[in-house]
Kinemage of the C-alpha trace (Angstrom):
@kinemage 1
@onewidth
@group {chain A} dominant
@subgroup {mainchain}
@vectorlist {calphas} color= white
{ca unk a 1} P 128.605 135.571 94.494
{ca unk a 2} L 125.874 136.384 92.001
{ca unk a 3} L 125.262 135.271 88.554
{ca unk a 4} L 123.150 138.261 86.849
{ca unk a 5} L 119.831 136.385 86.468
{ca unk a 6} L 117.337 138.625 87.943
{ca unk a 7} L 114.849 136.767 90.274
{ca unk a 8} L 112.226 139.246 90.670
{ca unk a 9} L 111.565 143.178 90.745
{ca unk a 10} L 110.994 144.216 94.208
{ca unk a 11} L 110.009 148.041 95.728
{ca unk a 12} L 111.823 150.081 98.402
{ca unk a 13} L 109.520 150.548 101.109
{ca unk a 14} L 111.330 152.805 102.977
{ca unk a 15} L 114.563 154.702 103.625
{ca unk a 16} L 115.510 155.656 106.728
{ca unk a 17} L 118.619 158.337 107.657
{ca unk a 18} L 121.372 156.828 109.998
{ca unk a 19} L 123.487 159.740 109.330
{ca unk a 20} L 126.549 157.954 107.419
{ca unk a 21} L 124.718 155.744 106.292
{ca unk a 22} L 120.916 154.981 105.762
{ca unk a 23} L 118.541 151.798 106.361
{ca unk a 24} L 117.252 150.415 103.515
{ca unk a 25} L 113.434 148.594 103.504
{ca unk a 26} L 112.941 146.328 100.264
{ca unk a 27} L 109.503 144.852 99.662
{ca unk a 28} L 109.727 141.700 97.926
{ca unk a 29} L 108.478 137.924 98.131
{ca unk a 30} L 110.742 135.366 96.060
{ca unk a 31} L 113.827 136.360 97.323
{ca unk a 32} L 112.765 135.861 101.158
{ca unk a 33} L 111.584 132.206 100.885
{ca unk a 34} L 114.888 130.570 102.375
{ca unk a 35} L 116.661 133.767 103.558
{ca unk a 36} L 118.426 133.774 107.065
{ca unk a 37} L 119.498 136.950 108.649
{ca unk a 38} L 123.516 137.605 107.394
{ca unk a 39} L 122.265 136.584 103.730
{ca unk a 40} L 123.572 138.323 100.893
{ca unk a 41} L 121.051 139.963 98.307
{ca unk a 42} L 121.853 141.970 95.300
{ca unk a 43} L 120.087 144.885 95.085
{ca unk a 44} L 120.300 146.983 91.526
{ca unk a 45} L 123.838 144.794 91.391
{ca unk a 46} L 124.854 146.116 95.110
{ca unk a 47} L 125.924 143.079 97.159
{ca unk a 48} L 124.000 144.316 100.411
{ca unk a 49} L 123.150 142.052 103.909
{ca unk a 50} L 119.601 141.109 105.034
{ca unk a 51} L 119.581 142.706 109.234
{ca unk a 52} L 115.932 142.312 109.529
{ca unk a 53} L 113.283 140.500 107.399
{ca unk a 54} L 109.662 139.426 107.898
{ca unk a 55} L 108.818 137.446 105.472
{ca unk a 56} L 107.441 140.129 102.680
{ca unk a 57} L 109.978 142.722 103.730
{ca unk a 58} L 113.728 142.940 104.363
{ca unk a 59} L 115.570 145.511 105.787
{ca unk a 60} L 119.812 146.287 105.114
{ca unk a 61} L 122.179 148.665 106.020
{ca unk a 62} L 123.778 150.775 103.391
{ca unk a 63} L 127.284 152.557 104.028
{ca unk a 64} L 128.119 156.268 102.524
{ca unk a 65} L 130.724 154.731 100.227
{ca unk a 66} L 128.049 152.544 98.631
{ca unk a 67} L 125.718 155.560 98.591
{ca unk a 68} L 128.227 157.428 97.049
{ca unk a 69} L 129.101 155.435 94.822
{ca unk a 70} L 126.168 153.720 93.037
{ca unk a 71} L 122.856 154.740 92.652
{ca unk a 72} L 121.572 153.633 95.505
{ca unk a 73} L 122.174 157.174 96.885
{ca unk a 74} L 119.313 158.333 94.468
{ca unk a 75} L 116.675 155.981 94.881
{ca unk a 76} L 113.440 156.797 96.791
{ca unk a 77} L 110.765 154.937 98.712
{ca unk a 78} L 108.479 153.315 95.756
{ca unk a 79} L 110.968 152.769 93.395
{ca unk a 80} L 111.728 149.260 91.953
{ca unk a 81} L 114.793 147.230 91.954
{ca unk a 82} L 116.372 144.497 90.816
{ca unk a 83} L 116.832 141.200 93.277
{ca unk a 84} L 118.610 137.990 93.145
{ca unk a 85} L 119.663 135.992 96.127
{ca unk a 86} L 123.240 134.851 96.573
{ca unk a 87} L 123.871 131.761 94.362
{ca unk a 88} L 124.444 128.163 95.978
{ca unk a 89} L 127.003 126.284 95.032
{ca unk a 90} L 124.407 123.258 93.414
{ca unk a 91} L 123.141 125.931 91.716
{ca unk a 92} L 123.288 126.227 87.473
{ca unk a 93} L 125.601 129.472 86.774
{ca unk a 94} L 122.994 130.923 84.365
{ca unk a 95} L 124.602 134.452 84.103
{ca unk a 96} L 128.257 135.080 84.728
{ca unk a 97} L 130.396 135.059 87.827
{ca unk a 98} L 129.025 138.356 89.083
{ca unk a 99} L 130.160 139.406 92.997
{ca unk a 100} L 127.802 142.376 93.756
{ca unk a 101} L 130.657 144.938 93.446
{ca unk a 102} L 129.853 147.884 91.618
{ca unk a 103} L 132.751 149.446 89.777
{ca unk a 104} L 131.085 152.694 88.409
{ca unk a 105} L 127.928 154.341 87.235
{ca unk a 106} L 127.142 154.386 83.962
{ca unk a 107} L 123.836 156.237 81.933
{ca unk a 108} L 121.330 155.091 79.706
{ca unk a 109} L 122.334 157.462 76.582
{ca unk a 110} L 119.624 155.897 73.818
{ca unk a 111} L 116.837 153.397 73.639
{ca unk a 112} L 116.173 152.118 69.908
{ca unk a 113} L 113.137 149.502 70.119
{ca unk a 114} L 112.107 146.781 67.327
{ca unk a 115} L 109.763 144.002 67.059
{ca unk a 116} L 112.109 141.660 68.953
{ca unk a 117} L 114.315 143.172 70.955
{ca unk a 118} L 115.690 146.786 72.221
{ca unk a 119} L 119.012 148.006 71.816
{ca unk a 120} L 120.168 150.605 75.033
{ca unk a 121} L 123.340 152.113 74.670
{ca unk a 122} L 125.202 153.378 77.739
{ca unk a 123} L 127.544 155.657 78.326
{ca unk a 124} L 130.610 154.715 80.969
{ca unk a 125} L 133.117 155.927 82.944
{ca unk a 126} L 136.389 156.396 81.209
{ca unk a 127} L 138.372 153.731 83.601
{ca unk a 128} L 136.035 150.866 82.755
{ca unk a 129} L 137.070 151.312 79.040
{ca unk a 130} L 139.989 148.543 79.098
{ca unk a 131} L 137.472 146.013 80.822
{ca unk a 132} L 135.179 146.516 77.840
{ca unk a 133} L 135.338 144.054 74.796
{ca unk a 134} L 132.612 143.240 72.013
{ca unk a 135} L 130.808 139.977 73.232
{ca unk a 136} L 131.915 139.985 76.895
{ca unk a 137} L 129.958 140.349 79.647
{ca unk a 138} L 128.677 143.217 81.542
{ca unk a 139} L 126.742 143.964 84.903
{ca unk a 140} L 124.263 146.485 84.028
{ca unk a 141} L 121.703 147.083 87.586
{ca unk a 142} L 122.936 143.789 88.555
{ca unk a 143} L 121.631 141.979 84.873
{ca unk a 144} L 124.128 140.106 82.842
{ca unk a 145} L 124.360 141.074 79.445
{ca unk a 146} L 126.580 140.334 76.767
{ca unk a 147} L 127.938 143.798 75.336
{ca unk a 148} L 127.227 144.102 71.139
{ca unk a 149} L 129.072 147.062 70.351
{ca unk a 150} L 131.851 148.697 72.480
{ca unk a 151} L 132.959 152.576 71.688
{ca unk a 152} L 135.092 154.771 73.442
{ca unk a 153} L 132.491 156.357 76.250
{ca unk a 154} L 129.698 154.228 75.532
{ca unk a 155} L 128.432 150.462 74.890
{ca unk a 156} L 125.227 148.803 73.483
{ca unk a 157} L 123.251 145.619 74.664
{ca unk a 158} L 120.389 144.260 73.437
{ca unk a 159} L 117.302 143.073 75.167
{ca unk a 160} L 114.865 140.285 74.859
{ca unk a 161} L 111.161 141.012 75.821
{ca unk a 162} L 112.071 138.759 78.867
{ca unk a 163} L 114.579 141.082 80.194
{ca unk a 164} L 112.563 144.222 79.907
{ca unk a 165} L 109.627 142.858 81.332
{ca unk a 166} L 111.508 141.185 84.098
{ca unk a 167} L 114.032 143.961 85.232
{ca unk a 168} L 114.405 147.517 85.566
{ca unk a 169} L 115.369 147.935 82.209
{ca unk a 170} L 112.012 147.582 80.689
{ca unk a 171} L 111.601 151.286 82.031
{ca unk a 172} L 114.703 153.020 82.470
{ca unk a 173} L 114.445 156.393 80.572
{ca unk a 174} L 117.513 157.998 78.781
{ca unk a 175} L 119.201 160.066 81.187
{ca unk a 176} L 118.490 157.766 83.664
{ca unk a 177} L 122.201 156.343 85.693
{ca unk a 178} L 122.462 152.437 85.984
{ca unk a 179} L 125.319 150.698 88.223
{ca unk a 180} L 128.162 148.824 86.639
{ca unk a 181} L 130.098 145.634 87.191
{ca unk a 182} L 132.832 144.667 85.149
{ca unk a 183} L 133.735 141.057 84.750
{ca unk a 184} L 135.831 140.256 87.752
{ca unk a 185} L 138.302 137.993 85.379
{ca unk a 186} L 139.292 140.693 83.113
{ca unk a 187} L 140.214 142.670 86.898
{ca unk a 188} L 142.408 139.723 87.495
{ca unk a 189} L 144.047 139.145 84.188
{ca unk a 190} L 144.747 143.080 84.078
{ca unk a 191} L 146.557 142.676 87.671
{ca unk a 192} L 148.752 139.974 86.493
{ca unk a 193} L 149.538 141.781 83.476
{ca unk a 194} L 150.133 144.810 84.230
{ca unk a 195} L 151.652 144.382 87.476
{ca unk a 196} L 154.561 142.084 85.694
{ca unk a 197} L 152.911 139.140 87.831
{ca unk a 198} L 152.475 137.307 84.182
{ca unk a 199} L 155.823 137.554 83.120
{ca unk a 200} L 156.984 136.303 86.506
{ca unk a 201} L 154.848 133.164 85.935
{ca unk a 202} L 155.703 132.325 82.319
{ca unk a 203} L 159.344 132.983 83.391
{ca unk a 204} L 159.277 130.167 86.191
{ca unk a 205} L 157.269 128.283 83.962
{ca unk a 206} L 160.336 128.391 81.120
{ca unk a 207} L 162.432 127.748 84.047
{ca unk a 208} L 161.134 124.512 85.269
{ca unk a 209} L 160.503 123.338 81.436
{ca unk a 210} L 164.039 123.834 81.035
{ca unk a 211} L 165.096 121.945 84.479
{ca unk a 212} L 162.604 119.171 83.142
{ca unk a 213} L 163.811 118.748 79.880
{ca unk a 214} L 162.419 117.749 76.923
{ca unk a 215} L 159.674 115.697 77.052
């Protein structure tokens, strides 16, 4: 699990074909001072595992589904990316409860600067649309963001100067795709709705009231 908070940009270093897959090479620093083989690192808000590190580098495997399916597929050796190391349980949740699970791939549609802050609208996939509410949270490249605005194909956040200096957003150009997370609660509370699993619950809920009493 994740929380959003960005702990430092790192740089692909190299990718290397497997075939169905491809080996990615991250060059980084912070996010290698504790890390252990079988650690989890978000990259760009892909949950991916470290297979090899050194110390300044770390190396991961990346499947074709996650290639195909985030934008992972269209980076390139020199390109930077967002990093943040598995959260511990001690640990403050700063962000929101983010897993590293990207649900589709959204695009930076505008970029509207001011003195203290820049508003970037995105567009989204259609089936995100009923996980989208004004002042909610949102996964954008594996940053947690509150969404200001939500329209039918397209949502705006706004961004500190800490943010764009800190994270790829500081540079990403309109056209430009950007991975997106939903927040994993409204994916439950959708399940338990619409799947009839709510009114099952309240229903035993009545039930047992009812056995009980009043109180």
């Amino acid at each position: 699990m994740f929380t959003g908070i960005v702990e430092e940009l790192g740089s692909i270093a190299a990718i290397e074909d497997q075939g169905d897959a491809v080996r990615l090479v991250v060059e980084t620093s912070v996010v290698l001072e504790d890390a252990h083989l079988g650690d989890s690192i978000a990259v760009d808000g892909c949950c991916l595992t470290i297979t090899e590190h050194d110390g300044t580098r770390w190396t991961a495997d990346v499947m074709a589904e996650s290639l195909r399916r985030t934008t992972l597929g269209e980076r390139k050796p020199g390109d930077r990316v967002n990093l943040e190391r598995a959260v511990r349980a001690d640990q403050r949740l700063g962000g929101h409860v983010v897993q590293g699970h990207v649900d589709g791939v959204g695009r930076v549609l505008d970029r509207r600067p001011s003195e203290h802050w820049t508003v970037v609208e995105v567009g989204y996939p259609a089936e995100l649309a009923r996980f989208l509410v004004e002042k909610g949270s949102i996964t954008v490249d594996g940053i947690s963001l509150t969404l200001v605005e939500v329209g039918e194909s397209s949502f705006t956040v706004s961004l500190i100067p800490e943010t764009l200096t800190r994270t790829t957003l500081g540079f990403r150009a309109v056209g430009e795709p950007v991975n997106l997370e939903v927040d994993v609660i409204a994916k439950h509370v959708e399940r338990l709705v619409v799947g009839g699993y709510a009114d099952e619950a309240l229903a035993r809920i009545a039930a047992r009231q009812g056995q009980d009493g009043p109180a």
